[in-house]
VEXLOPA-474962 format. One line per field, with one value per residue: residue in one letter; chain; x, y, z of N, C-alpha, C in turn. Coordinates in steps of 0.05 Angstrom, whole numbers. Layout:
N
residu = [A  ...]
chaine = [A  ...]
n_px = [X  ...]
n_py = [Y  ...]
n_pz = [Z  ...]
ca_px = [X  ...]
ca_py = [Y  ...]
ca_pz = [Z  ...]
c_px = [X  ...]
c_py = [Y  ...]
c_pz = [Z  ...]
END
This chain:
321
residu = [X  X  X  X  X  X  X  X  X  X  X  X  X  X  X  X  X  X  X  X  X  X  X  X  X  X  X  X  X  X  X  X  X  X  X  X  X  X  X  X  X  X  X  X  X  X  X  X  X  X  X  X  X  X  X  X  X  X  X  X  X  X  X  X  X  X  X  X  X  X  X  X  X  X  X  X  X  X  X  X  X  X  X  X  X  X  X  X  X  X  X  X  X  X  X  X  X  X  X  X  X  X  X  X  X  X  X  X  X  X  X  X  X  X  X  X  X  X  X  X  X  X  X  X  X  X  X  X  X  X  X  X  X  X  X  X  X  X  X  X  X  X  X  X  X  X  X  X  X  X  X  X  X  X  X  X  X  X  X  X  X  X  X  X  X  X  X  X  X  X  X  X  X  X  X  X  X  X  X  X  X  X  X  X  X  X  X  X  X  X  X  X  X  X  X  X  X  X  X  X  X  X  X  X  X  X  X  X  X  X  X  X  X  X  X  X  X  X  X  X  X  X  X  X  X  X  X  X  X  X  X  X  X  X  X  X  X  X  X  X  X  X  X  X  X  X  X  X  X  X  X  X  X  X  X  X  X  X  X  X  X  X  X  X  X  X  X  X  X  X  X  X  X  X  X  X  X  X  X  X  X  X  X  X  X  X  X  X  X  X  X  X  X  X  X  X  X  X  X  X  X  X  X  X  X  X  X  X  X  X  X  X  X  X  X  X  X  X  X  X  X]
chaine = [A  A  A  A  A  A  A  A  A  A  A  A  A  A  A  A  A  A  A  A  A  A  A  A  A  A  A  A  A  A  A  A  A  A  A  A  A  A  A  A  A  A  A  A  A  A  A  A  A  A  A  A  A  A  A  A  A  A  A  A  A  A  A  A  A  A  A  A  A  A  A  A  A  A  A  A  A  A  A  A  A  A  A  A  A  A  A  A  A  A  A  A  A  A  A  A  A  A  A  A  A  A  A  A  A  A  A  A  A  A  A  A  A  A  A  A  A  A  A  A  A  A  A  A  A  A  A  A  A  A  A  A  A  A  A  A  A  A  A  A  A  A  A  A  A  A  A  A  A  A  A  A  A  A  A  A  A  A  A  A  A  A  A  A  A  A  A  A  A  A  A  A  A  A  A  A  A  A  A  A  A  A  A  A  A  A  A  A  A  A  A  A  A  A  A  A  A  A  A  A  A  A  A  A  A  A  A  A  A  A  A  A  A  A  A  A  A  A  A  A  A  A  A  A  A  A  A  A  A  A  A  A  A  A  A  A  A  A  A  A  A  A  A  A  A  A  A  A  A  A  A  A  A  A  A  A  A  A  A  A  A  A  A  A  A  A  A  A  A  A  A  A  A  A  A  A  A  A  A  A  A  A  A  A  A  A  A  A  A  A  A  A  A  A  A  A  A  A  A  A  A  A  A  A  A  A  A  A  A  A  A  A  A  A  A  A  A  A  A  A  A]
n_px = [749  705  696  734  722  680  706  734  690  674  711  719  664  681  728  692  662  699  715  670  660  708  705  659  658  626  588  625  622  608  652  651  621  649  616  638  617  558  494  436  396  338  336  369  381  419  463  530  578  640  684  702  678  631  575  510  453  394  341  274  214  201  234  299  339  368  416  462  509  467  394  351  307  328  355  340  358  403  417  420  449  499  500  505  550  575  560  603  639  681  744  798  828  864  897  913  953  957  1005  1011  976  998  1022  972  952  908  919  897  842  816  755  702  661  603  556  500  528  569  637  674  733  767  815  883  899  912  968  978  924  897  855  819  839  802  786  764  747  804  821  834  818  804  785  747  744  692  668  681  664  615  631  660  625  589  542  512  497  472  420  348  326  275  222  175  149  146  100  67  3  -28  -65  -72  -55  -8  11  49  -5  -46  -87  -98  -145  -169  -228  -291  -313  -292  -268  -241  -218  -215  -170  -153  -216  -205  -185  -231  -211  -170  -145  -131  -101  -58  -19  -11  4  51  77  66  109  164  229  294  352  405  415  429  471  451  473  468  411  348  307  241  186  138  122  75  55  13  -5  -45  -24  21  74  62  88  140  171  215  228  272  301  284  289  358  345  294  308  290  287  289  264  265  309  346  359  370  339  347  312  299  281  212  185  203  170  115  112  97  48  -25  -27  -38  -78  -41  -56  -77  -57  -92  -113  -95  -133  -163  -151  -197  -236  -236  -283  -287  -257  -295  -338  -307  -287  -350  -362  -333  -342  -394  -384  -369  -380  -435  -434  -448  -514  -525  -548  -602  -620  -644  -693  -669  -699  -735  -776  -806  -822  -849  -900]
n_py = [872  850  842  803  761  744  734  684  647  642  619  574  550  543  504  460  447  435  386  351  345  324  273  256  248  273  253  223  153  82  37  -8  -72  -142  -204  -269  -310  -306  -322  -350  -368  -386  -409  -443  -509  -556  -585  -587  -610  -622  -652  -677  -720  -734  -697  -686  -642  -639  -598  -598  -592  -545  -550  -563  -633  -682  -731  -758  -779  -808  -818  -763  -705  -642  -593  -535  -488  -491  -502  -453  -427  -448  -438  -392  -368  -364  -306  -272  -229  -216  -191  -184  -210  -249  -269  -344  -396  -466  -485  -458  -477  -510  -470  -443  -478  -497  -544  -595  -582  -556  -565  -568  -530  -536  -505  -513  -507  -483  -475  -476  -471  -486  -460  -450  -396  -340  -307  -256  -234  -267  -294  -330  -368  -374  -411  -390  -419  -392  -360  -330  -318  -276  -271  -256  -296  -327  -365  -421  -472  -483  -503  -553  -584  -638  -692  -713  -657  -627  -646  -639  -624  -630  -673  -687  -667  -606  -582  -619  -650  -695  -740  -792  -820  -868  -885  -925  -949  -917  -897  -848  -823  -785  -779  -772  -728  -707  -695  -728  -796  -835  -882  -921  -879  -816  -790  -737  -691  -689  -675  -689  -642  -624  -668  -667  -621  -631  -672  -642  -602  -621  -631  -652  -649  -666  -714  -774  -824  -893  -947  -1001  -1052  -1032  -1045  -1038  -1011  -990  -929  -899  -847  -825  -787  -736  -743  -786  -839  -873  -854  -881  -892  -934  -932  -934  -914  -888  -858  -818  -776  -791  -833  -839  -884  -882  -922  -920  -882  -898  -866  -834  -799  -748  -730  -684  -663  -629  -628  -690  -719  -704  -727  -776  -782  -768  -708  -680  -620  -568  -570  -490  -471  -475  -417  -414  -425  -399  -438  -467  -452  -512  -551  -552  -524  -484  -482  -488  -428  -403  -421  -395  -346  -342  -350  -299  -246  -201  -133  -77  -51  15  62  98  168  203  254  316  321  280  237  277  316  294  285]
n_pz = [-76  -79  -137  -148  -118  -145  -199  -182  -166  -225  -244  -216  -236  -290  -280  -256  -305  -344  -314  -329  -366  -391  -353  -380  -434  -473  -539  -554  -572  -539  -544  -595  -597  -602  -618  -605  -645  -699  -671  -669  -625  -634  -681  -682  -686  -668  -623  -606  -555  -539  -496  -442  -454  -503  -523  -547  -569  -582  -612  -595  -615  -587  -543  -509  -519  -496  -538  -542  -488  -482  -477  -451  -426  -430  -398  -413  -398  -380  -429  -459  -437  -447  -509  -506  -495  -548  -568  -531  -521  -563  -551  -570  -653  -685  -743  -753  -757  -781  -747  -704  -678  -623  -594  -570  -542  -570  -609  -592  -561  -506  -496  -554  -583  -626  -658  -700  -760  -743  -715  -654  -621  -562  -535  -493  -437  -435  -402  -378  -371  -373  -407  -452  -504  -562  -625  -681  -743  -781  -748  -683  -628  -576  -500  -450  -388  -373  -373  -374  -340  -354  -408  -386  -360  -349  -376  -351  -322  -352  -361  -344  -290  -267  -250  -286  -349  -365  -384  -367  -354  -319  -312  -281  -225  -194  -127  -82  -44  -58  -101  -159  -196  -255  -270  -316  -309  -291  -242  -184  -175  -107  -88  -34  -9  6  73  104  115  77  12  -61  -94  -69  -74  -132  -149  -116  -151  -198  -193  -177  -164  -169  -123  -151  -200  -232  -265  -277  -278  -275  -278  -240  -179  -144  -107  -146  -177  -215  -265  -305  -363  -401  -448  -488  -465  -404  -343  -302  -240  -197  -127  -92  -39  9  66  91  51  -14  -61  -131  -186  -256  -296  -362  -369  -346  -304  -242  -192  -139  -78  -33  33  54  1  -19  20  2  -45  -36  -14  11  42  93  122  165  223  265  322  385  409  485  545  603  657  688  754  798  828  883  897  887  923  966  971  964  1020  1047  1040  1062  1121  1130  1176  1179  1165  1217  1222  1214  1269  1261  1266  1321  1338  1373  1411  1422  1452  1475  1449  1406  1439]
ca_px = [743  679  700  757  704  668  732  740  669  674  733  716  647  699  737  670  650  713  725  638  664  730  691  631  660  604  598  642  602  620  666  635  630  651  601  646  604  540  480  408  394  315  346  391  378  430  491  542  599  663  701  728  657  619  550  499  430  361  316  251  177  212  250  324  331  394  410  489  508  440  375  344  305  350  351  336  357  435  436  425  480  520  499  513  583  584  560  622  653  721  770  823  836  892  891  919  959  965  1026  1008  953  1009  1021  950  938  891  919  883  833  809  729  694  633  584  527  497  554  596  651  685  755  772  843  885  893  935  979  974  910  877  836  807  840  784  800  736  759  826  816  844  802  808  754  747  737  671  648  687  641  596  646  670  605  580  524  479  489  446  400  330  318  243  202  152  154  141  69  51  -17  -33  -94  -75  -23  -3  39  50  -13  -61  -89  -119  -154  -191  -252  -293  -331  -267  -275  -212  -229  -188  -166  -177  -226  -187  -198  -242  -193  -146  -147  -117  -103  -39  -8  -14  23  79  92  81  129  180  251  309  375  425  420  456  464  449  479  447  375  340  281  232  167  137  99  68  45  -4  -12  -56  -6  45  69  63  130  153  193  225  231  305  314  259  303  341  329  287  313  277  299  268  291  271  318  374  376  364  340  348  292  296  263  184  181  198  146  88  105  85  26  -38  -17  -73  -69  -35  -77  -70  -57  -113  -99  -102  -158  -151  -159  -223  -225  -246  -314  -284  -253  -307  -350  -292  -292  -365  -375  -317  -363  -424  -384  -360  -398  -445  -426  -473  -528  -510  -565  -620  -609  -659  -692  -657  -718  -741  -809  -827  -822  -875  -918]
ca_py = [846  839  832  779  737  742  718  652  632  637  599  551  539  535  475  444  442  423  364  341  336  295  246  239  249  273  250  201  130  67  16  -31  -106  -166  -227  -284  -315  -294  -352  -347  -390  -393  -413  -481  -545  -586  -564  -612  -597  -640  -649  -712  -740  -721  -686  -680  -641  -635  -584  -615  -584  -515  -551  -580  -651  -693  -747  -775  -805  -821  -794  -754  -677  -627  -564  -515  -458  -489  -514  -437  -417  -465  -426  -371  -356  -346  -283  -269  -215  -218  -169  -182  -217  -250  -294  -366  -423  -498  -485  -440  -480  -519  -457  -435  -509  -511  -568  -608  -561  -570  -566  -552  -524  -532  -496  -524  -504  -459  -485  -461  -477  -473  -477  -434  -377  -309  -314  -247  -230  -297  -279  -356  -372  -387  -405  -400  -421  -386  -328  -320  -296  -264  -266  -263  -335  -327  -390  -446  -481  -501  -527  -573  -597  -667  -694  -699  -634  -614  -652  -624  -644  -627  -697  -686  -651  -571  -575  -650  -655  -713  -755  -817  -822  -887  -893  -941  -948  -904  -897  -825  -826  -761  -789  -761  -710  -674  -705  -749  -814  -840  -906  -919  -858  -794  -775  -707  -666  -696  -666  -696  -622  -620  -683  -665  -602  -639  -679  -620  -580  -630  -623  -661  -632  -686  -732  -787  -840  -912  -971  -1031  -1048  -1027  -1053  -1030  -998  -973  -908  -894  -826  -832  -760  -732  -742  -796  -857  -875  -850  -896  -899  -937  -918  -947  -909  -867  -847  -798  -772  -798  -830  -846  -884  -874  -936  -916  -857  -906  -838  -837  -769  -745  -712  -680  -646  -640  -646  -717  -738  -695  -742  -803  -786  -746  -695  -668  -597  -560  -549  -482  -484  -466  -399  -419  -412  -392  -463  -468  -477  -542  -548  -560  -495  -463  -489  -470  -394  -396  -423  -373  -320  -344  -343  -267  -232  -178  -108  -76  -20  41  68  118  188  211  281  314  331  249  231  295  324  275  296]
ca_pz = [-63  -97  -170  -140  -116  -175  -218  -163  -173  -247  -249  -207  -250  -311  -279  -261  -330  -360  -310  -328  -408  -394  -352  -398  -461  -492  -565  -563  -577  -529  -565  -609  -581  -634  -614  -622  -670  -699  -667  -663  -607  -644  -702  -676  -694  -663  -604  -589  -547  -528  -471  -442  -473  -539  -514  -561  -562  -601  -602  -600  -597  -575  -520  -524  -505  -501  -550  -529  -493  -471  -485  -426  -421  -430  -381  -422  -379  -379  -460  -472  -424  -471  -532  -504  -507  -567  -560  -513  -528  -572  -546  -597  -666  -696  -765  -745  -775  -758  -737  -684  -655  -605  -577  -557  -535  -588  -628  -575  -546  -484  -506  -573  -580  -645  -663  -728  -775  -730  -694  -632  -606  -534  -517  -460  -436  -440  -379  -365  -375  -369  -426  -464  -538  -577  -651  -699  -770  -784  -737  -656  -610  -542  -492  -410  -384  -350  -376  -384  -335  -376  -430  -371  -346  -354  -393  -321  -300  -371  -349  -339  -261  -257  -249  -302  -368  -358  -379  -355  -341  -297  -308  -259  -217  -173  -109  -62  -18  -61  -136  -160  -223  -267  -279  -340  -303  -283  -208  -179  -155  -106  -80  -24  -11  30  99  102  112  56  -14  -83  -111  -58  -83  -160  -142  -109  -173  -227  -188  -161  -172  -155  -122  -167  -228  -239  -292  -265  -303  -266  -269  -205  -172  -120  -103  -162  -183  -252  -275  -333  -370  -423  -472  -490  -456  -380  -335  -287  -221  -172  -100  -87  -19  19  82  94  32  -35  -89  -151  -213  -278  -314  -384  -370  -333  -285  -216  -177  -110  -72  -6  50  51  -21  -10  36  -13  -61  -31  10  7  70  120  122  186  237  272  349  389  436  511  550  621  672  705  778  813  845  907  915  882  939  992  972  978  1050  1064  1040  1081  1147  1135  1187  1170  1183  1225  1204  1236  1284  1248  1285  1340  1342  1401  1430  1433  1457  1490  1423  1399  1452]
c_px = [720  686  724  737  690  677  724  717  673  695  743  687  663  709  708  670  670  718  693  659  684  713  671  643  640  613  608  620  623  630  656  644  620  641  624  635  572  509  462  402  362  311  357  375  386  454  508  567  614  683  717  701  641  590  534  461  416  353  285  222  186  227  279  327  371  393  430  497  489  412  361  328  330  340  354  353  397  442  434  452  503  523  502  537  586  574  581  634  684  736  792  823  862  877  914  924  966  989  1034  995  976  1008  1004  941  912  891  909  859  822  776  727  664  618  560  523  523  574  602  673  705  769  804  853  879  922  944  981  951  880  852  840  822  816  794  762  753  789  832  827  829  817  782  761  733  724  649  655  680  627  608  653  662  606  563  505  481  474  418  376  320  295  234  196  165  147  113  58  26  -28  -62  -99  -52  -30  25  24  31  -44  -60  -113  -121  -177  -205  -273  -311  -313  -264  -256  -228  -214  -190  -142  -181  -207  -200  -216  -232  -170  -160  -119  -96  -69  -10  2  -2  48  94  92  102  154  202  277  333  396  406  434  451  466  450  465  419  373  309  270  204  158  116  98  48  44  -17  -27  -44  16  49  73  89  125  170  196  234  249  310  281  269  336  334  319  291  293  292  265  292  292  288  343  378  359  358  338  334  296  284  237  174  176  179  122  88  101  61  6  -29  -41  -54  -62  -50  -65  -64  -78  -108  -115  -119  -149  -165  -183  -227  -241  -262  -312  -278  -269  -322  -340  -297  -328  -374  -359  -337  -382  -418  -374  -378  -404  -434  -443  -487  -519  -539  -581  -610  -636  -669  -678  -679  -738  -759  -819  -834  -851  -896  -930]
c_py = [832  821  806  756  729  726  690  634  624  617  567  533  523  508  451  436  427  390  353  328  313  271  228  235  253  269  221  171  106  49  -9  -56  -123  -184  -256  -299  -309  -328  -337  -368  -399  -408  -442  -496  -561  -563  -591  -599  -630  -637  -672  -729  -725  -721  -672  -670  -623  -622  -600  -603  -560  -516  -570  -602  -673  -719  -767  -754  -821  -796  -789  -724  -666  -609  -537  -489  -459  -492  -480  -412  -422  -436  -402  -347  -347  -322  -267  -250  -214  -196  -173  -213  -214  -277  -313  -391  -442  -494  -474  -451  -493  -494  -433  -464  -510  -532  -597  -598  -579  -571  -555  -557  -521  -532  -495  -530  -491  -470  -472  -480  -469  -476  -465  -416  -364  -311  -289  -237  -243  -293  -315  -349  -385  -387  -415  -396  -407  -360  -336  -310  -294  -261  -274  -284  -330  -357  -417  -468  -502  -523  -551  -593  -624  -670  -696  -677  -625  -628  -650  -637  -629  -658  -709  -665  -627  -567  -606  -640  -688  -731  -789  -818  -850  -890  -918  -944  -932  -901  -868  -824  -806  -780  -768  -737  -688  -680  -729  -774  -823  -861  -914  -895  -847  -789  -750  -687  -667  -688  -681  -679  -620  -640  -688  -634  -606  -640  -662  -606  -596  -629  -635  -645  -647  -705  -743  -818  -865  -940  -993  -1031  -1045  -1037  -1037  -1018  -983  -950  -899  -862  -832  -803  -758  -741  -756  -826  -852  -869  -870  -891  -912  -928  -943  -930  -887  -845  -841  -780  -784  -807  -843  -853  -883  -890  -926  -902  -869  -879  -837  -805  -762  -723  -706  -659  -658  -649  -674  -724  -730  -719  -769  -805  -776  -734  -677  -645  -593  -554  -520  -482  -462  -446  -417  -406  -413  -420  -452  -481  -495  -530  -540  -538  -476  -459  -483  -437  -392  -399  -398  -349  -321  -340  -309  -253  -202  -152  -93  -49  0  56  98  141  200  244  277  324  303  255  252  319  311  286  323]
c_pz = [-76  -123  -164  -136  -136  -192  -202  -172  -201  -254  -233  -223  -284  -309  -276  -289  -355  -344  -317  -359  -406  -376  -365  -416  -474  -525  -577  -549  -554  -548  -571  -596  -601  -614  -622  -654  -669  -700  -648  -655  -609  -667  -707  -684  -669  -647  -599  -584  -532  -516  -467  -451  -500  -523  -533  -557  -585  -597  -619  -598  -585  -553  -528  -499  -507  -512  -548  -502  -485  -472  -458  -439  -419  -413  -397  -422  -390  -415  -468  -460  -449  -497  -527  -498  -524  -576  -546  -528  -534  -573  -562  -617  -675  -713  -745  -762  -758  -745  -717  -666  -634  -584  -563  -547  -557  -616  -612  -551  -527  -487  -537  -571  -601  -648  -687  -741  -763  -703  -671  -626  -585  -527  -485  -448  -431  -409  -369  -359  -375  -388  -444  -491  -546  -612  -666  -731  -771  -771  -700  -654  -587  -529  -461  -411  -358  -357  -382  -363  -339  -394  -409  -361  -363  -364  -367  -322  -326  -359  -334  -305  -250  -265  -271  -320  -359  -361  -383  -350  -339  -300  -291  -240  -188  -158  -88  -40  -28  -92  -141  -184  -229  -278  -307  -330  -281  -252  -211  -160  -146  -84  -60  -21  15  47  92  96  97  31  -34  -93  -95  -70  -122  -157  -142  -139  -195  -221  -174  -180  -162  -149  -137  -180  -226  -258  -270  -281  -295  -268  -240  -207  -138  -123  -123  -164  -205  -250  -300  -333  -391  -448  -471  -464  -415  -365  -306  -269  -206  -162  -87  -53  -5  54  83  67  -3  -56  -107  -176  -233  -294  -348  -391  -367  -313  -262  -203  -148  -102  -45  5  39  25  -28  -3  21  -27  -56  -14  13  34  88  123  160  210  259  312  367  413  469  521  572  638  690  732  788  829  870  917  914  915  977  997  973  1003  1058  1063  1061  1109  1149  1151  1180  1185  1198  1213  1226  1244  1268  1266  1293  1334  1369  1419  1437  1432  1460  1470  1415  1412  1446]
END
């Protein structure tokens, strides 16, 4: 019985060990991943991608900026999304002749995407597999369509929708009702002067950090309420205040683009704001004279209790004697 058990264990450590190897595979290396194309996104110049419009963008000063169909900030964050497909991993090659592109839809693709010299072709997709044709030069790709997205987007949605440049600094700013100006001793002067309990440092917050939730291009001139931010560096920015309830809009005509601001955000940026005050714990009500003055007569008529009689020798006077 012994040596039986013995065997079972051993042969049950055996399968252990053989089912550890087939799931790891030790040894064996994970399968190499082909980059669609090879793009140093430190490296670019220039990205333009086409859709149902031609979208073109600059890198400028280490930031990318958009140049068609209108010049605007770029969003950084989304133009490297863009560029970043092509990295996408190509699950299968096949060489490719004109004659083929009809039947990948790429003799009319539905986006293309160029980075400097290297061009991307988007057409369908694999019907069972739903896997993107991409055609780079005379080559088929294959690739999971986790991003066509982006190729689809519009020239707003690149569109950097922070306020102010990323490192604005602020040396005047004018709204509607109030003028704050760095004076040369590093001290804000401000017009007219702030309540006590109002600070500048809140309102110069708002606008470094403000952010709209939509973009949108604005073909008519607009007029209205204006506010100028004047920064260390470069020319004065400009807005009109086209709507203020219920929420914010701002054009920025040099831009032709309008932004939409909501919640408190909004109201920071038009207002110095008096901080919160906390709410003061309850104190317990204090009572009226009148009753104080009741409960004490009540006291004064309480009749005294009486003293309770000293105790006698029992032998009295004749004791004394």
């Amino acid at each position: 019985m012994k040596s039986r058990l013995i065997l079972n264990i051993a042969l049950l450590i055996a399968v252990a060990v053989l089912a550890a190897v087939a799931f790891f595979e030790p040894g064996k290396d994970e399968p190499q991943k082909t980059p669609l194309a090879a793009v140093d996104e430190n490296t670019l110049t220039a990205v333009t991608l086409q859709n149902r419009d031609t979208i073109t963008f600059a890198k400028q000063n280490g930031h990318w900026r958009l140049t068609a169909p209108f010049n605007a900030p770029a969003n950084d964050v989304r133009v490297r999304q863009l560029i970043g497909i092509a990295e996408a991993n190509s699950e299968a090659q096949y060489p490719i002749s004109s004659e083929d592109l009809a039947k990948f839809e790429l003799d009319k693709p539905k986006a293309t995407l160029t980075l400097d010299a290297t061009t991307l072709k988007f057409g369908g997709s694999d019907p069972i597999n739903m896997r993107r044709y991409v055609q780079i030069g005379d080559t088929l790709h294959l690739v999971n369509d986790d991003f066509f997205h982006h190729l689809t987007a519009s020239a707003t949605d690149y569109v950097d929708k922070k306020l102010l440049p990323e490192d604005a600094k602020i040396k005047e700013i004018f709204i509607p009702g109030l003028k704050a100006t760095l004076g040369g001793d590093g001290k804000w002067v401000l017009e007219p002067p702030a309540e006590p309990n109002q600070s500048v440092s809140d309102l110069l917050n708002a606008w470094n950090t403000a952010r709209a939730i939509d973009v949108k291009r604005v073909e008519q001139p607009t007029q209205g309420d204006v506010i100028r931010i004047t920064l260390s560096e470069g020319n004065p920015i400009e807005f009109f205040i086209v709507q203020r309830e219920p929420d914010l809009l701002l054009v920025r005509p040099d831009l032709s683009l309008q932004y939409e601001v909501t919640g408190s955000a909004a109201k920071q940026l038009l207002s110095l704001q008096k901080p919160e005050l906390k709410p003061e714990e309850p104190k317990e009500p204090e009572k009226p004279e009148a009753e104080q003055s009741e409960d004490e007569e009540i006291d004064d008529e309480t009749p005294a209790v009486p003293e309770e009689p000293e105790e006698q020798d029992d032998t009295g006077e004749e004791a004394a004697d």
